[in-house]
N, CA, C and O atoms as a CHARMM CRD file, in Angstrom:
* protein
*
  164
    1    1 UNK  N     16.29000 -80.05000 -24.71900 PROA 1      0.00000
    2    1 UNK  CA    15.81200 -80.76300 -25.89100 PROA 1      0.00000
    3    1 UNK  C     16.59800 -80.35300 -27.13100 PROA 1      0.00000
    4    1 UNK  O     17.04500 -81.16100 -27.94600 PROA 1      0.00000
    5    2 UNK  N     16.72700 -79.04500 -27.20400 PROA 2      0.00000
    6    2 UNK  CA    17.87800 -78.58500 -28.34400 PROA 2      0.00000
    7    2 UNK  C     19.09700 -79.59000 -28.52000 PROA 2      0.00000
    8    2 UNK  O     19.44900 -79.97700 -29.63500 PROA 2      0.00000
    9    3 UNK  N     19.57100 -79.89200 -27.61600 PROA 3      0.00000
   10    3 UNK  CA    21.28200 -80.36800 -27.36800 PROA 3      0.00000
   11    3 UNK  C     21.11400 -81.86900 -28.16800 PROA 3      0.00000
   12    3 UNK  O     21.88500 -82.31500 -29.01700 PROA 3      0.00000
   13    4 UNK  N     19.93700 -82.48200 -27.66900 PROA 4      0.00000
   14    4 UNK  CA    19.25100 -83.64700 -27.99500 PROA 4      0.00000
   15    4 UNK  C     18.98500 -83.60900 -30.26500 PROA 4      0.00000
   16    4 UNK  O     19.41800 -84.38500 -31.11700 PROA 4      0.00000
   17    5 UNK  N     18.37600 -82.72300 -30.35600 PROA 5      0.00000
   18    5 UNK  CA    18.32100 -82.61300 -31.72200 PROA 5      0.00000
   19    5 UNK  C     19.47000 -81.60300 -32.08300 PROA 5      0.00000
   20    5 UNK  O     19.13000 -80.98300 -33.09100 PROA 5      0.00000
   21    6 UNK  N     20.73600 -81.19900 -31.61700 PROA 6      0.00000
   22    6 UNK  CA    21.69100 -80.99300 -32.46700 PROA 6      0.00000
   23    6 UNK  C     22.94700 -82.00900 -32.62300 PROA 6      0.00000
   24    6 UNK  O     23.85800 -81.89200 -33.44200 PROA 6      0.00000
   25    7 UNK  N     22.76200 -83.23800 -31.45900 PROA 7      0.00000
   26    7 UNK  CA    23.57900 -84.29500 -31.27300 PROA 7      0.00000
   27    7 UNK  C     22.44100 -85.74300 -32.44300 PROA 7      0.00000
   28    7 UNK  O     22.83800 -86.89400 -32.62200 PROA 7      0.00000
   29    8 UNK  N     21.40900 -85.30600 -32.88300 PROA 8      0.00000
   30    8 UNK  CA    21.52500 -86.44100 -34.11100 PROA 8      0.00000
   31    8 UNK  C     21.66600 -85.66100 -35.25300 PROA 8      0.00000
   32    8 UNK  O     21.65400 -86.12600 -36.39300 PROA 8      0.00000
   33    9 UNK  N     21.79700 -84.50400 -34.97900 PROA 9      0.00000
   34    9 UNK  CA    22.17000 -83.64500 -36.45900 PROA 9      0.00000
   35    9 UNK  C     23.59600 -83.67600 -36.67900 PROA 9      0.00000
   36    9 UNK  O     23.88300 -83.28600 -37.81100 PROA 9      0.00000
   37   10 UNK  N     24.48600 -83.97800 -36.03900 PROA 10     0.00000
   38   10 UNK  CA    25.82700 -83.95200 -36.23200 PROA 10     0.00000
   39   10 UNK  C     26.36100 -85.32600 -36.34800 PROA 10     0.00000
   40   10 UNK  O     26.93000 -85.70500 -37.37200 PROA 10     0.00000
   41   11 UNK  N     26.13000 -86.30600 -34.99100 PROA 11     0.00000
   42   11 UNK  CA    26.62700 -87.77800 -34.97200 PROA 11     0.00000
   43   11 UNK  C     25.73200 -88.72800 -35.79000 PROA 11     0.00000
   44   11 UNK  O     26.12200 -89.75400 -36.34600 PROA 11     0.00000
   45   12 UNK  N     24.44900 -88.23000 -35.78300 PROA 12     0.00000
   46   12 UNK  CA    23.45300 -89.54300 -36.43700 PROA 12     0.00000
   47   12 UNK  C     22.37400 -90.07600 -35.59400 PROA 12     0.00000
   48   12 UNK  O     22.29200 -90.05900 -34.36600 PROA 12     0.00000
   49   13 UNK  N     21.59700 -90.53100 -36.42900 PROA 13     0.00000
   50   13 UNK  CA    20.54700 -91.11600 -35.30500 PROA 13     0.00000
   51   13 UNK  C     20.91300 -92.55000 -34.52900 PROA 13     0.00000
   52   13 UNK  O     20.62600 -92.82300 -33.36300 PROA 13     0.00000
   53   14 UNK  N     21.64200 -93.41300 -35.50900 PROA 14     0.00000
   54   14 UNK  CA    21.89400 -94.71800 -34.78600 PROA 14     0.00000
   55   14 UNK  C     22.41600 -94.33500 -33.59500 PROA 14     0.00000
   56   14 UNK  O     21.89500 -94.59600 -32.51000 PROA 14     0.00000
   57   15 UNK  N     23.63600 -93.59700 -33.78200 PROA 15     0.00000
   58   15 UNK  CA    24.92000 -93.61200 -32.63600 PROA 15     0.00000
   59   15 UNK  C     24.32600 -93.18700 -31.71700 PROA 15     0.00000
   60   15 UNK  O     24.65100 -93.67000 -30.63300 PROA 15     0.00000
   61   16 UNK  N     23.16100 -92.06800 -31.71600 PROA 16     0.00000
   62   16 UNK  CA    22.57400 -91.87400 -30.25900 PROA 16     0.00000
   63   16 UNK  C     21.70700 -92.84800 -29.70900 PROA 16     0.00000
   64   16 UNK  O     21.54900 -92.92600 -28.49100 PROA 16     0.00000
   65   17 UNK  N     21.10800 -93.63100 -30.54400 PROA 17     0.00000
   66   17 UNK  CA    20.69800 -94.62600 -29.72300 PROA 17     0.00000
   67   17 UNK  C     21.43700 -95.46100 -29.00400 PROA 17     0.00000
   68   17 UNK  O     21.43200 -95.78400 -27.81600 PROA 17     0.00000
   69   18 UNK  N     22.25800 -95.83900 -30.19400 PROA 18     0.00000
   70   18 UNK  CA    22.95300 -96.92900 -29.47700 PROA 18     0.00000
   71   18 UNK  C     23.66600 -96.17500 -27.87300 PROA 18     0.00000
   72   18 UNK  O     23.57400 -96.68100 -26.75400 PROA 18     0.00000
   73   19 UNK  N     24.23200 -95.09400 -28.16700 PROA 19     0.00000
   74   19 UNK  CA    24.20800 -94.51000 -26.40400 PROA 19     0.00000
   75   19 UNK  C     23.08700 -94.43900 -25.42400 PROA 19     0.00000
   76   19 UNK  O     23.32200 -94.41100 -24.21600 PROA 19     0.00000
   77   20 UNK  N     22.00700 -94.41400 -25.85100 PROA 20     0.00000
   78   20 UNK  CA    21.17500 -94.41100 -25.18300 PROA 20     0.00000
   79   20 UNK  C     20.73400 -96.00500 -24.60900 PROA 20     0.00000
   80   20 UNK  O     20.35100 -96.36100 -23.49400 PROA 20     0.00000
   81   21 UNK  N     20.92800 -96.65600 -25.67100 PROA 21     0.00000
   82   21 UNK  CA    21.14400 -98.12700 -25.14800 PROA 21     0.00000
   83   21 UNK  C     22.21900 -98.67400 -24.44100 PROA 21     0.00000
   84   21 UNK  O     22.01600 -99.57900 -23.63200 PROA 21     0.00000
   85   22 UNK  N     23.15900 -98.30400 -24.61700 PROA 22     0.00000
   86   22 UNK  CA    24.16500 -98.56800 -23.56000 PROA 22     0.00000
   87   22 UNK  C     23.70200 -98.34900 -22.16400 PROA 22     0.00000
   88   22 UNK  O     23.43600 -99.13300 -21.25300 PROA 22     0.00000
   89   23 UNK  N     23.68200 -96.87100 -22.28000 PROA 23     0.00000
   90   23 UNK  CA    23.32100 -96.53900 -20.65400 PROA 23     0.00000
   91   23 UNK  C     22.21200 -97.32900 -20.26200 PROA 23     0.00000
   92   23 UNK  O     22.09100 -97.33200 -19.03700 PROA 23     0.00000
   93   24 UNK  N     21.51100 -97.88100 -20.75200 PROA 24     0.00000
   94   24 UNK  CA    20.13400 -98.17600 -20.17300 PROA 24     0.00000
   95   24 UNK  C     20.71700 -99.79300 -19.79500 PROA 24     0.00000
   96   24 UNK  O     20.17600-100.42100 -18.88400 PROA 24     0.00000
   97   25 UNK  N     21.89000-100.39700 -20.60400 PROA 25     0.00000
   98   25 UNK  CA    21.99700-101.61500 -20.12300 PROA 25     0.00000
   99   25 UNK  C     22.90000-101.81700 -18.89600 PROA 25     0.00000
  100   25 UNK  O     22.99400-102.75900 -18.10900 PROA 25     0.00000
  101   26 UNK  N     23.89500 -99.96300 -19.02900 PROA 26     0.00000
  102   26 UNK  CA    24.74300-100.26300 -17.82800 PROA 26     0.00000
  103   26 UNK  C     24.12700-100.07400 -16.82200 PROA 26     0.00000
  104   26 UNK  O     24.59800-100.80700 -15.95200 PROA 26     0.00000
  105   27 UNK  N     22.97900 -99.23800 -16.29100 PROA 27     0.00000
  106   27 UNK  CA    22.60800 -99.54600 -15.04300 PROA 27     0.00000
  107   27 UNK  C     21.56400-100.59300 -14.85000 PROA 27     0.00000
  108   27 UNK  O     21.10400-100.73000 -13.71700 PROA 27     0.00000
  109   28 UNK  N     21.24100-101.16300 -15.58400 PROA 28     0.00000
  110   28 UNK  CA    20.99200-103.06100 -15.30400 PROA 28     0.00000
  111   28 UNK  C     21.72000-103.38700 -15.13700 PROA 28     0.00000
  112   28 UNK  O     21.65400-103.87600 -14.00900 PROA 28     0.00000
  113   29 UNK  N     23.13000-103.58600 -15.76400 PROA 29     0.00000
  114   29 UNK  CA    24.20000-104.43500 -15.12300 PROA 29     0.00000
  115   29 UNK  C     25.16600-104.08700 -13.56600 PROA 29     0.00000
  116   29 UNK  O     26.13400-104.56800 -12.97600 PROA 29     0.00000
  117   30 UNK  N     24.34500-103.13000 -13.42300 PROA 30     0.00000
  118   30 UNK  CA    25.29000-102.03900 -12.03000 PROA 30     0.00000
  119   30 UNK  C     23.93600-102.97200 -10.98700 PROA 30     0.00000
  120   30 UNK  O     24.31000-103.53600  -9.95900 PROA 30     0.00000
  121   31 UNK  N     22.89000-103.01000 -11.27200 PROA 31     0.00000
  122   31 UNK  CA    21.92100-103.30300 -10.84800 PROA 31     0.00000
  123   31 UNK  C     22.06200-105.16100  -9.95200 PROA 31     0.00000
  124   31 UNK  O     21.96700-105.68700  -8.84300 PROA 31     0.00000
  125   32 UNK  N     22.29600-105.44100 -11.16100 PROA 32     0.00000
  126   32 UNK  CA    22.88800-107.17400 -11.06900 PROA 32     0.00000
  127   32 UNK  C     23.69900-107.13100 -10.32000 PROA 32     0.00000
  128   32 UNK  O     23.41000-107.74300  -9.29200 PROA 32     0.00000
  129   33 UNK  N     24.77600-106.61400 -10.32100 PROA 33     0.00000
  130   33 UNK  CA    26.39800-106.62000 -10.03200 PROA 33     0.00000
  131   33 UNK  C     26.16900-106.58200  -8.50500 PROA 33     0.00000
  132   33 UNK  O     26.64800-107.36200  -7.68200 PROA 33     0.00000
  133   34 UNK  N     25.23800-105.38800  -8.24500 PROA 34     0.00000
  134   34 UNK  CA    25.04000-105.42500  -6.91600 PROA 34     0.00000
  135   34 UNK  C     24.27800-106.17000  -5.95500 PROA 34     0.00000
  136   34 UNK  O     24.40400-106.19000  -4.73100 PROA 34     0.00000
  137   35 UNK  N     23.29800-106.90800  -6.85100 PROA 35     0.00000
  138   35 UNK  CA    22.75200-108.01400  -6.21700 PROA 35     0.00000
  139   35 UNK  C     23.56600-109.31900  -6.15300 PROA 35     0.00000
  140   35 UNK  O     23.22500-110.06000  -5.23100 PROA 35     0.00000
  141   36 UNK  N     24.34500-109.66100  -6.76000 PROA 36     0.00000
  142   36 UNK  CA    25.05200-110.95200  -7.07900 PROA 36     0.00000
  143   36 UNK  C     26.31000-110.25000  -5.39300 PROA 36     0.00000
  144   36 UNK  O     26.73100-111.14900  -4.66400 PROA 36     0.00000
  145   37 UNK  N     26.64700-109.03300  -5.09200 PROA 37     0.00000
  146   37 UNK  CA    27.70700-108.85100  -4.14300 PROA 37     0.00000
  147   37 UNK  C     26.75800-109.11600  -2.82500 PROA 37     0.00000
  148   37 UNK  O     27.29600-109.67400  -1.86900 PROA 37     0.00000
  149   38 UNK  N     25.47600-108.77300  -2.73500 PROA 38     0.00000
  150   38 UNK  CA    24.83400-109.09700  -1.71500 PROA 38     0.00000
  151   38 UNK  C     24.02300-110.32500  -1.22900 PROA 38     0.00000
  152   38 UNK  O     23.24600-110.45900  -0.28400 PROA 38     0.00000
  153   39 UNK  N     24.49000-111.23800  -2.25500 PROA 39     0.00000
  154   39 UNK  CA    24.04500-113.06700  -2.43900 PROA 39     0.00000
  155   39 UNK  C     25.52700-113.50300  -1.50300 PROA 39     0.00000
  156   39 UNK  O     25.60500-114.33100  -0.59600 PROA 39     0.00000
  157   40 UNK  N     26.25200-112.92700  -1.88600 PROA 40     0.00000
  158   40 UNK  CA    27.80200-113.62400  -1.85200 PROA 40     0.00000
  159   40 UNK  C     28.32800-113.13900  -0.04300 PROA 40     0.00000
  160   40 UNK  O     29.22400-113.70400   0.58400 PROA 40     0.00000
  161   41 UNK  N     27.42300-111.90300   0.49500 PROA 41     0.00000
  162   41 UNK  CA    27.33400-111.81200   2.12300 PROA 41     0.00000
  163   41 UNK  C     26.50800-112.46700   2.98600 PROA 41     0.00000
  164   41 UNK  O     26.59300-112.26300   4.19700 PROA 41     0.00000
């Protein structure tokens, strides 16, 4: 939890979200990706 509150003390609060939003959309899209390869067998 430390690492967590010394990474918005340095970068900011947006920028960690917005990482935190990223990741959360890339494994939805890893998610998709892999269903759309198993439509296509």
């Amino acid at each position: 939890m430390e690492e967590v509150v010394l990474l918005i003390q340095e970068i900011g609060f947006p920028i960690v979200v917005s990482f935190y939003l990223l990741y959360r959309i890339e494994t939805k899209l890893e998610a998709i990706h892999t269903a759309i390869i198993g439509m296509r067998e």
